[in-house]
N, C-alpha and C positions, 0 to 999 in steps of 0.2 A: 769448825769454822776457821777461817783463815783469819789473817793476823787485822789485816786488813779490813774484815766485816765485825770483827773484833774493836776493832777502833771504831768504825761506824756505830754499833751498838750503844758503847761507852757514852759516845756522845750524843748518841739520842736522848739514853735516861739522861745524864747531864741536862740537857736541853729540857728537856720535861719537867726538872727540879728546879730549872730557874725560871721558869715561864712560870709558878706559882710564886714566883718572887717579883713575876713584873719585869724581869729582865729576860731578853730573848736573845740566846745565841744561834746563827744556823750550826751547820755541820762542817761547815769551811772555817770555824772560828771568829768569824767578822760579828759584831755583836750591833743589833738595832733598837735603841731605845727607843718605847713606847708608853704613850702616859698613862699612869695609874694613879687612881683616886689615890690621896696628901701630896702628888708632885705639885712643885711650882712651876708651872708653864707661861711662856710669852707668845700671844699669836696678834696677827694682825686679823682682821675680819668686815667684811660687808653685812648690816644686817638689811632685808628688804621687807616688804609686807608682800600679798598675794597680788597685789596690780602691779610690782615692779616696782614700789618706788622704795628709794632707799629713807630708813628713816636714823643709821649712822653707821657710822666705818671711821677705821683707823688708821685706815692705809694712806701712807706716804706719809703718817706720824709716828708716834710713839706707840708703839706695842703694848694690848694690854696684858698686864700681868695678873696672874691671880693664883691660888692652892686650890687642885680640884678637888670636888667635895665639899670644902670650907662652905659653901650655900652664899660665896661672894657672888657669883652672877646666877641667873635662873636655871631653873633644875637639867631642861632641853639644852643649854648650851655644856653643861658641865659634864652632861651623858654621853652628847655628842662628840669629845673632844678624846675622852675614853682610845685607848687602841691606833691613837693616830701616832706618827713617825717624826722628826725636824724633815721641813721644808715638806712636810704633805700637805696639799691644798684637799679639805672637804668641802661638801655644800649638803646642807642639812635643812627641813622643814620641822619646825618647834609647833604642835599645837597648844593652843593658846595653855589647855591644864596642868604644862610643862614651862609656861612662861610668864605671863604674870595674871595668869585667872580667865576666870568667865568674868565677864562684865556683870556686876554686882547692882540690879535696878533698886536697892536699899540706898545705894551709894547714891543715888542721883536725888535732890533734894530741891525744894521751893523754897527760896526767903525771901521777904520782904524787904523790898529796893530798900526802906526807911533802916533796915540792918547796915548797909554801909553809911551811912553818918553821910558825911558832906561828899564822901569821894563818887566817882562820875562812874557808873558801871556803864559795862560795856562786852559784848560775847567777845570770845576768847580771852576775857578779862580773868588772871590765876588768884584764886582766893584763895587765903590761906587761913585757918583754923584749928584752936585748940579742941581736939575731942578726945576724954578718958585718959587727958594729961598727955597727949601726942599730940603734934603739928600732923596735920592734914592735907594736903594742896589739891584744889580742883580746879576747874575749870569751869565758867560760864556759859553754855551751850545756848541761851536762848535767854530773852526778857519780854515783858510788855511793861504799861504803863506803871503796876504796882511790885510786880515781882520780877527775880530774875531764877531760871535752873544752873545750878549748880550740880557738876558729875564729880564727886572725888574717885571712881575710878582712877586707877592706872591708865594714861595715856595709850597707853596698847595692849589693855585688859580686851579680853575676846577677839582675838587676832591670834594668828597661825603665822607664826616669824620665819623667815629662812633667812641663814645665816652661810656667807660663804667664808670658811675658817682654814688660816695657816697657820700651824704652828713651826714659831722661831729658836724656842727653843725649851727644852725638859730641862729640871733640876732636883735633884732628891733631895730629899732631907736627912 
């Protein structure tokens, strides 16, 4: 071997030994960090639902932050962000079993209007409840004259999210 494929070698294994550390060098020596579950990463993001509409974004705000892994945002966004580079833009579709559930028809509940006391119900009215010593929030989907439905679903339980994500910046720990 020449002196030359000698060094190409070297820094192959090299290379192979740090990519099981999460840190990737080429063979030029220029190094590309990439996020690996415990980093703390900052990204800005689009998220939309399947007809296009956007239901938030953080762009031209403040970047969100978070440790991936930590189970701070949902499972699909924290998988999705895995392997990405600063300043690479992805776009990714979460199904719903990676985001916040199938929509739960246990979840969805009848009370009697005479349950809110004096106060004036009304749909999309958020009610909020103690159940098994946790706060609850749902929402009012529908009333008639004696009852109203109440969904404490997740607002975007059984939905398939896509999320268009940049990340700003990686930080180890």
């Amino acid at each position: 071997m020449t002196r030359k494929s000698n060094y190409l070698y070297a820094a192959a294994a090299v290379a192979a030994v740090l990519i099981g550390s999460s840190i990737i060098y080429s063979l030029h020596g220029s190094s590309a960090l990439v996020v690996a579950q415990g980093d703390n990463i900052s990204v800005y993001y689009t998220g939309t639902l399947s007809n296009g509409t956007v239901f938030s974004s953080n762009v031209g705000g403040q970047p969100l932050n978070f440790t991936v892994g930590s189970g701070q945002v949902i499972m699909g966004f924290d998988n999705g962000v895995i392997g990405m580079s600063i300043n690479q833009t992805k776009t990714i579709t979460i199904p719903a079993s990676e985001a916040y559930g199938e929509a739960n028809p246990a979840l969805v509940v009848t009370v009697p209007i005479s349950a809110f006391g004096n106060h004036t119900v009304y749909k999309g009215m958020t009610v909020v409840e103690n159940y098994s010593g946790q706060q609850r929030e749902g929402t009012v989907t529908s009333l008639n004259s004696s009852d109203a439905t109440v969904d404490f679903n997740p607002p975007l339980a059984g939905q398939a999210l896509t999320f268009t994500i940049k990340v700003v910046s990686i930080r180890r720990s």
